[in-house]
Residue frames as qw, qx, qy, qz and C-alpha x, y, z in Angstrom:
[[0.627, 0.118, -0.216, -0.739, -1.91, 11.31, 7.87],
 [0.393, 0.065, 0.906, -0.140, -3.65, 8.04, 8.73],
 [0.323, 0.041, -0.742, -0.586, -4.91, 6.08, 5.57],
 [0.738, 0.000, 0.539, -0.407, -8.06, 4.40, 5.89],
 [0.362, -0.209, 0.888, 0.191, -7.71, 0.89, 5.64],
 [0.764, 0.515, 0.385, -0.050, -9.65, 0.64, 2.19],
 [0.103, 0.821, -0.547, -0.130, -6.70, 2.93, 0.75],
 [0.353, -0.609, 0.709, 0.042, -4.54, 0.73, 2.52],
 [0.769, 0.076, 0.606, -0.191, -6.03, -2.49, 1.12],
 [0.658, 0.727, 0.086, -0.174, -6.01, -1.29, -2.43],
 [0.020, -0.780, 0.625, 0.002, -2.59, -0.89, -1.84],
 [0.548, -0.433, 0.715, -0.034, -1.91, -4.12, -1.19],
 [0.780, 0.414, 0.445, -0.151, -4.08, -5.59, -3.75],
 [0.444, 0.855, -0.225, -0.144, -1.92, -3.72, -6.09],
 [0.110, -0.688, 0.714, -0.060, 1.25, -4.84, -4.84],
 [0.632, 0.063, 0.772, -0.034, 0.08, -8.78, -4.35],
 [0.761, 0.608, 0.143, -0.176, -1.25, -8.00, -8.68],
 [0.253, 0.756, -0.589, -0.129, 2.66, -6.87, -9.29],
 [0.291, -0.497, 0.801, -0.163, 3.69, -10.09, -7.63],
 [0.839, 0.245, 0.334, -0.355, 0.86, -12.57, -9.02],
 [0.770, 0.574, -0.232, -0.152, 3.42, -13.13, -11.91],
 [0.817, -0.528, -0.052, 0.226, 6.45, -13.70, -9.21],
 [0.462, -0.273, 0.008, 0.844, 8.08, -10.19, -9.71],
 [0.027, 0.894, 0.248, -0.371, 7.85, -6.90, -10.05],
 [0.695, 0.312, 0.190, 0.619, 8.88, -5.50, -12.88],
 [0.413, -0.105, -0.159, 0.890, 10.39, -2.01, -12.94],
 [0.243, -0.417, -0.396, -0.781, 7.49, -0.26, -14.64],
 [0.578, -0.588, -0.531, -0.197, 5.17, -1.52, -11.54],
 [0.604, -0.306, -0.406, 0.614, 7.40, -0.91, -9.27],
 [0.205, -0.122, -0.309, 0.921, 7.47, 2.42, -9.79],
 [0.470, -0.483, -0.611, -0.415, 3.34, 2.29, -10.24],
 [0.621, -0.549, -0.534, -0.165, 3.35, 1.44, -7.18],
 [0.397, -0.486, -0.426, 0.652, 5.10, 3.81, -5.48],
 [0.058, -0.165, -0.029, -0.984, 3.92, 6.80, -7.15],
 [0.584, -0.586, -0.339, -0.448, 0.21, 5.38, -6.19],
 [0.604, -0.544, -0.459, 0.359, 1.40, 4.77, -2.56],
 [0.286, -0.115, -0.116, 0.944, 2.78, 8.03, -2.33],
 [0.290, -0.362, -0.403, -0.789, -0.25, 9.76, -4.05],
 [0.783, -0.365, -0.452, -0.224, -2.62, 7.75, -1.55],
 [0.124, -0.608, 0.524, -0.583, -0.27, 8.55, 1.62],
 [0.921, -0.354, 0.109, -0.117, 0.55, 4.91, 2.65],
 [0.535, 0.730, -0.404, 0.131, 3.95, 5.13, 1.40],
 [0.247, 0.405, -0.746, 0.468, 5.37, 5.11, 4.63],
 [0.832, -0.366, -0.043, -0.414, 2.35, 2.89, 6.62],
 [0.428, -0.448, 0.773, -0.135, 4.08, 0.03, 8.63],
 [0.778, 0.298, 0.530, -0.162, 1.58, -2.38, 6.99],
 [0.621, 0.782, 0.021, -0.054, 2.80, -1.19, 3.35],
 [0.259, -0.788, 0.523, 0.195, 6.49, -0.35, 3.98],
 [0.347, -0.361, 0.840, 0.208, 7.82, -3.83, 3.64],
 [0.654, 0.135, 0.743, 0.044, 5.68, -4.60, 1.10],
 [0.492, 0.858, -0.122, -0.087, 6.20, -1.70, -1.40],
 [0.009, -0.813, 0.582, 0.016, 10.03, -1.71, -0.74],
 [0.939, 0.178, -0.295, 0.005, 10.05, -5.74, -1.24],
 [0.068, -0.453, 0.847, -0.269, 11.58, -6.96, 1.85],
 [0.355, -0.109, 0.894, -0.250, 8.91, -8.98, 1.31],
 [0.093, -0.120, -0.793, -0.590, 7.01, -11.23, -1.66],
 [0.726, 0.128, 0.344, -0.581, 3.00, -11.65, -1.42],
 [0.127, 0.003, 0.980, 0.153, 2.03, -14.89, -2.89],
 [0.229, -0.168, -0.626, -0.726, -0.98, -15.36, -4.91],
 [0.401, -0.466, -0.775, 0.146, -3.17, -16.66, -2.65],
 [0.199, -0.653, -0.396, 0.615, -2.76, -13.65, -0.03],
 [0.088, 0.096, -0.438, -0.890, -3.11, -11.68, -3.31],
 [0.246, -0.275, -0.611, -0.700, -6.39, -12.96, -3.63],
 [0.405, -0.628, -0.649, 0.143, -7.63, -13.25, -0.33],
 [0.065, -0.239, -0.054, 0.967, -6.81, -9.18, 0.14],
 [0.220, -0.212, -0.410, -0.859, -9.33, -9.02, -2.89],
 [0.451, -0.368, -0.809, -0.084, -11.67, -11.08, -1.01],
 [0.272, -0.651, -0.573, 0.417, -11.86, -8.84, 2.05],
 [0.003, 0.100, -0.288, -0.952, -11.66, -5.66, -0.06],
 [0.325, -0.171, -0.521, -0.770, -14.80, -6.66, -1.91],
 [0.316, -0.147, 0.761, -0.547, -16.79, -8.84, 0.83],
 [0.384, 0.164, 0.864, -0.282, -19.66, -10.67, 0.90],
 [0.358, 0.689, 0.629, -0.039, -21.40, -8.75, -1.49],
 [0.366, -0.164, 0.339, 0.851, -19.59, -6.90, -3.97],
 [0.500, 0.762, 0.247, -0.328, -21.63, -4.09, -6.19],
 [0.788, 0.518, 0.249, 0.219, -20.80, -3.72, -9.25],
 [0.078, 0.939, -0.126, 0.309, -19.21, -0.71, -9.03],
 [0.587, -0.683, 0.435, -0.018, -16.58, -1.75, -6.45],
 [0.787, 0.237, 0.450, 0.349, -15.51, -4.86, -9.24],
 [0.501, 0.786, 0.104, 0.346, -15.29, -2.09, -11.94],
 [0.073, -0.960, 0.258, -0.084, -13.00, 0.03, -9.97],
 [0.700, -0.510, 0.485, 0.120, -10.90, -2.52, -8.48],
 [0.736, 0.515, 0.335, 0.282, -10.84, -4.01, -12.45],
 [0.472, 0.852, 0.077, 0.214, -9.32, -0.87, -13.35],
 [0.353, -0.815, 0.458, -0.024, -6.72, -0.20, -10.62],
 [0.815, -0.167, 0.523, 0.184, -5.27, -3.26, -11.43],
 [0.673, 0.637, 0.374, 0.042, -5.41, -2.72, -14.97],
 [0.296, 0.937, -0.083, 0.164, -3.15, -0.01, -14.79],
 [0.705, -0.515, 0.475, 0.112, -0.93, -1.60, -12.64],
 [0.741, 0.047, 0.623, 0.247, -0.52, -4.69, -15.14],
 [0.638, 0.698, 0.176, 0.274, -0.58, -2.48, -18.27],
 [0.221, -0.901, 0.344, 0.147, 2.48, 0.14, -16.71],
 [0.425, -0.551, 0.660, 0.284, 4.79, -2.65, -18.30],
 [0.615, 0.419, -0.122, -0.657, 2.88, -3.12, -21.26],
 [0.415, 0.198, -0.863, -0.209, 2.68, -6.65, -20.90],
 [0.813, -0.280, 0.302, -0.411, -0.31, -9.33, -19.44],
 [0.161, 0.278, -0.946, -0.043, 0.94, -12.54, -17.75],
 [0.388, -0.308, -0.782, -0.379, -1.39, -15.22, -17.59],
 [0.268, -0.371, -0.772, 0.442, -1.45, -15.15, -14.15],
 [0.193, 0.118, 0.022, -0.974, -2.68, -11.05, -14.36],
 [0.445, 0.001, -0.333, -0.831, -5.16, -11.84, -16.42],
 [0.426, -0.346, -0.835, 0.038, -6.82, -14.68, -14.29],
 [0.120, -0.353, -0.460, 0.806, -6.64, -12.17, -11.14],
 [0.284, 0.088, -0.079, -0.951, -8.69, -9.79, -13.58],
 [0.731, -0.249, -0.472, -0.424, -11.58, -12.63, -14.93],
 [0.240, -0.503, -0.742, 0.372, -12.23, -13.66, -11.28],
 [0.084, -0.197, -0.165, 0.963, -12.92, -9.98, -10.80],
 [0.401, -0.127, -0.531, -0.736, -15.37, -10.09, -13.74],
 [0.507, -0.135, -0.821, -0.223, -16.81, -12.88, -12.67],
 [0.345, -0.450, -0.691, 0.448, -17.53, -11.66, -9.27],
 [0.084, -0.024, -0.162, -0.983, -18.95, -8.69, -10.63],
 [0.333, 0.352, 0.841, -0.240, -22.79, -9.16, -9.89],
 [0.451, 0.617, 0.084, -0.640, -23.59, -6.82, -13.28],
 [0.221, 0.315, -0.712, -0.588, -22.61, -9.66, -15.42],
 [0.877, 0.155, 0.085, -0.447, -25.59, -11.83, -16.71],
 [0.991, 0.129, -0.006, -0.019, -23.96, -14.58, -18.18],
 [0.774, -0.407, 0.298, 0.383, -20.47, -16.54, -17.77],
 [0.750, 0.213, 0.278, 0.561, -19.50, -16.89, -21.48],
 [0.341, 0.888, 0.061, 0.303, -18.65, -12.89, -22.14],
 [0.361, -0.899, 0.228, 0.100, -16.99, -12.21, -19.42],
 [0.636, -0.155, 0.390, 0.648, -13.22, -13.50, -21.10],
 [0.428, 0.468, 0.290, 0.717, -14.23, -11.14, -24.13],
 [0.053, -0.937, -0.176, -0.299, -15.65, -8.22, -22.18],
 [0.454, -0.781, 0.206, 0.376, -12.54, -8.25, -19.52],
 [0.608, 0.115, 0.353, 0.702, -10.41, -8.62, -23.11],
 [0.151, 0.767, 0.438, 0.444, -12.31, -5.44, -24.48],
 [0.438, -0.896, -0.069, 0.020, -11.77, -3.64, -21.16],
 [0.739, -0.444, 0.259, 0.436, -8.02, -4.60, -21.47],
 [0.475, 0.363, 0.288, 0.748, -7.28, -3.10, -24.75],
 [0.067, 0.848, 0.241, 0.468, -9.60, -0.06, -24.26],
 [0.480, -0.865, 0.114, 0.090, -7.09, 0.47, -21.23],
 [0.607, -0.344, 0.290, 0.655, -3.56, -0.28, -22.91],
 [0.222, 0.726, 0.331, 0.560, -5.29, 1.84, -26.00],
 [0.082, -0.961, -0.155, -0.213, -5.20, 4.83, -23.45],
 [0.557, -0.737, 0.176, 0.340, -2.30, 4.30, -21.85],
 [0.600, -0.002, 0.373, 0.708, -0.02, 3.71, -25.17],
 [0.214, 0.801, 0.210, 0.518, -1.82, 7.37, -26.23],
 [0.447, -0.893, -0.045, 0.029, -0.84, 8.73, -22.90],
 [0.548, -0.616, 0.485, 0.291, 2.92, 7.87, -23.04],
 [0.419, 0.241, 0.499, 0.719, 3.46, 8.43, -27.07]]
């Protein structure tokens, strides 16, 4: 099965979000291979070495993935989703590190359905509970 390379991309984005804190904790780790497996990129060439950490991603190429994921002109919709894939990533160890939660307010912020700057730290906080609120009912 060939992935198409938005699949693939998400993938990565995920993997560069585990790493954004500089490791992967066990909880992501295995995130992220039950979504690479779900998503059939498990065993892509491009993914391989970077689910199975033979190799780090550094923030930067963590953020320039997000950058050609979303392009030139992100819709809203495309921010919200990506917002949430991540989300579940970073909540699977039920802990945000700063660095997560910067990776998520750029996201906001490059969301073109927010009107003004100053919510967007309380609405991507609001979004972050009302996602570790479902996951700590899912898994109690």
């Amino acid at each position: 099965m060939i992935a198409n390379s938005n699949v693939k991309n998400l993938v990565k984005i995920l993997i560069g979000a585990a790493w954004i804190d500089g490791k992967i904790q066990p909880e992501e780790r295995e995130y992220l291979h039950r979504v690479a497996k779900e998503k059939g990129v498990a065993d892509d060439p491009e993914i391989k070495p970077l689910l199975y950490e033979f190799r780090s991603v550094e923030p930067k190429e963590c953020y320039r993935w997000v950058e050609e994921y979303l392009g030139d002109r992100p819709t809203s919709q495309q921010c919200q989703d990506l917002i949430e894939a991540i989300s579940a990533l970073i909540y699977s160890d039920g802990e945000v590190a700063n660095e997560e939660a910067k990776l998520l307010t750029m996201l906001q912020q490059l969301d073109p359905g927010n009107e003004s700057p100053q919510p967007i730290q309380s609405r991507v906080l609001g979004e972050i509970q009302k996602l570790y609120r479902r996951w700590v009912d899912r898994y109690n």
